[in-house]
N, C-alpha and C positions, 0 to 999 in steps of 0.2 A: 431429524438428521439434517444437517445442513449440507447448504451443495458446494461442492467442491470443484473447480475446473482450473486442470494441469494443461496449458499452452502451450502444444509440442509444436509447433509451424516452425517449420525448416530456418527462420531468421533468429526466431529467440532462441536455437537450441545453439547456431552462428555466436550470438553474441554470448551466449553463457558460456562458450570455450572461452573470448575473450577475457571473461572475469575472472576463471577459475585461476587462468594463468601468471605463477606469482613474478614474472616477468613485465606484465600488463601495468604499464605507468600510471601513478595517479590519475593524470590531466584525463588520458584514454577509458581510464574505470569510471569517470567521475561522466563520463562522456557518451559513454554506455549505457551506464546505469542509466541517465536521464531517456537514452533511446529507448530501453525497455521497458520504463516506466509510463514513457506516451502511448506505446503498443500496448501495452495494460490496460492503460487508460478508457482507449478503441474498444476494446473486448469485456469491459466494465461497464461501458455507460451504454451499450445495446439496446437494453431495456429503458429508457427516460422516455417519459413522456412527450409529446410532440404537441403546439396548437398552429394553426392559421395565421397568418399575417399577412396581407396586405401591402403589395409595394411596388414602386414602380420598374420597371426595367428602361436602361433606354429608349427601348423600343416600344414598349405598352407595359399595364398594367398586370398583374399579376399575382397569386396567390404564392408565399413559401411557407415550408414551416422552420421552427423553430423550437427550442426544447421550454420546456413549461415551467421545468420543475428547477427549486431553488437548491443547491447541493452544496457540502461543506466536504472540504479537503480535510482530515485531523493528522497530523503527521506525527509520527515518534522520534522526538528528537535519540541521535543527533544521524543516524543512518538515515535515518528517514525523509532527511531533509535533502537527501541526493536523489531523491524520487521526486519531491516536489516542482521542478521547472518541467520534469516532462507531463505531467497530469495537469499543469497551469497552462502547458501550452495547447493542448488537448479540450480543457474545461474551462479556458480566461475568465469567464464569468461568475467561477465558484468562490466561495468562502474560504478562509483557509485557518484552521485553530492549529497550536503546539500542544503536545505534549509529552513533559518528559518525568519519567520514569524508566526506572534502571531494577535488574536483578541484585542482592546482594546476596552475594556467594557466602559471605559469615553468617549473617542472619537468616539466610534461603527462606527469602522475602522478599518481597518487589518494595521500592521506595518512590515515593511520587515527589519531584521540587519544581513540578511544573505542570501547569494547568492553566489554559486561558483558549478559549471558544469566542463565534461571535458572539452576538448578544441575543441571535434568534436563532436559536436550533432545533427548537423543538419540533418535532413531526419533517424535520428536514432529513434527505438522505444524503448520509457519510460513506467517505470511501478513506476508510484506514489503512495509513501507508507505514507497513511494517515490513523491510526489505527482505530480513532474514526470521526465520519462526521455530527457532530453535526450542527452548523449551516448554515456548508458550507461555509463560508467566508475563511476559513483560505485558504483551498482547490480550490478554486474560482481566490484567488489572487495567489496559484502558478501555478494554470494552464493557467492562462493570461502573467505569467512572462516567463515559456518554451514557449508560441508558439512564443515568442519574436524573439527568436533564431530559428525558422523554424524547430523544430523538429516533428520527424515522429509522427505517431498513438501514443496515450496514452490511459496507461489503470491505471484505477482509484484503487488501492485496499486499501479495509479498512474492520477493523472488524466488527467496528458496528456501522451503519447507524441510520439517522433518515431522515423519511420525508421529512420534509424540507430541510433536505441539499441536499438530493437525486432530488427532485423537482427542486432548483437552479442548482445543474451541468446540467441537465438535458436540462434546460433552456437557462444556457448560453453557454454551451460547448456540445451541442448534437452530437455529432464526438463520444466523450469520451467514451470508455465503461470504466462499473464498476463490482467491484466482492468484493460483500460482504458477513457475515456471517452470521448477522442476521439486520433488520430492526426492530428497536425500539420504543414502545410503545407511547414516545414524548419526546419531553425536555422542564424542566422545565425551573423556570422562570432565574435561573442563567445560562441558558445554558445547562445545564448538560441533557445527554441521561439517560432516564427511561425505566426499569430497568436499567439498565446499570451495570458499572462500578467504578465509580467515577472517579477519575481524572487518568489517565492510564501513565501518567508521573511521577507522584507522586508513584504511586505503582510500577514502575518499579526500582525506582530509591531509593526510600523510602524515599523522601523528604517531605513525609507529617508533 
């Protein structure tokens, strides 16, 4: 079973009325979304290793730590790319690979036209930025493409879940942990999470 943890603190449930609201202007969504992606970030990287270092203060020398471990950002284009400045500004020192793949609703099949990682991943820990996790599929096939490459632990983050996608990770990748914001009422019949947001690519980007 993999673990799962929904991030009620009074500020992320603040900024998720922001989002939901089809009022909330691109610039503001796009602005949010980055703020709740660094607090994600916070609440994600708890567990990293820590070593020793050595250094001086103005005043005298002294021990701090520092995190150990080598980690990769994998982002799901193209929502996902609205998460990535708050988790770079949270993690500056991380890797960062695309990946794009999309749902085809005629084919009801995921299609991949994008793939590219560093060039060392292996045994490294990813944190996969998938904003919304609607049916799972999209999230499903990239998580089947990193373990390809033998990479370390993955940790799932998205803003807003539903059920069933949550049900499917759960199912095929029970390793994975996830951290999400809030878990959603359902999706309807086009896919879409209720309440929700609407389409989170489109409002970021204001391609509607």
């Amino acid at each position: 079973m993999s673990h799962l943890h929904v991030i009620q603190h009074p500020l992320f449930q603040h900024k998720l009325g922001i989002l939901r609201n089809r009022n909330t202007s691109s610039y503001e969504f796009r602005t949010v979304f980055s703020e709740l992606s660094g607090l994600l970030a916070y609440e994600a990287t708890k567990d990293l290793a820590l070593k020793d270092d050595p250094i001086e203060t103005p005043l005298e020398k002294t021990v701090v730590r520092r995190v150990a471990e080598e980690v990769v950002i994998a982002c799901i284009l193209r929502a996902g790319e609205g998460m990535l400045d708050g988790f770079l500004r949270a993690i500056p020192f991380a890797q960062v690979g695309h990946i794009g793949i999309y749902r085809d609703k005629n084919m009801e099949n995921t299609v991949e036209y994008y793939f590219k990682m560093p060039k060392e991943v292996r045994g490294k820990k990813i944190f996969l930025l998938d904003p919304l996790l609607a049916t799972g599929d999209t999230a499903l096939a990239a998580l089947d493409r990193l373990k390809q490459y033998q990479v370390g632990p993955i940790k799932l983050i998205t803003i807003f879940s539903s059920e069933v996608g949550l049900n499917k990770v759960r199912a095929e990748h029970p390793d994975v942990e996830i951290f999400t914001c809030s878990v959603e009422r359902e999706l309807d019949d086009h896919g879409y999470l209720r309440p929700g947001v609407g389409d989170a690519g489109d409002r970021l980007f204001r391609t509607v």
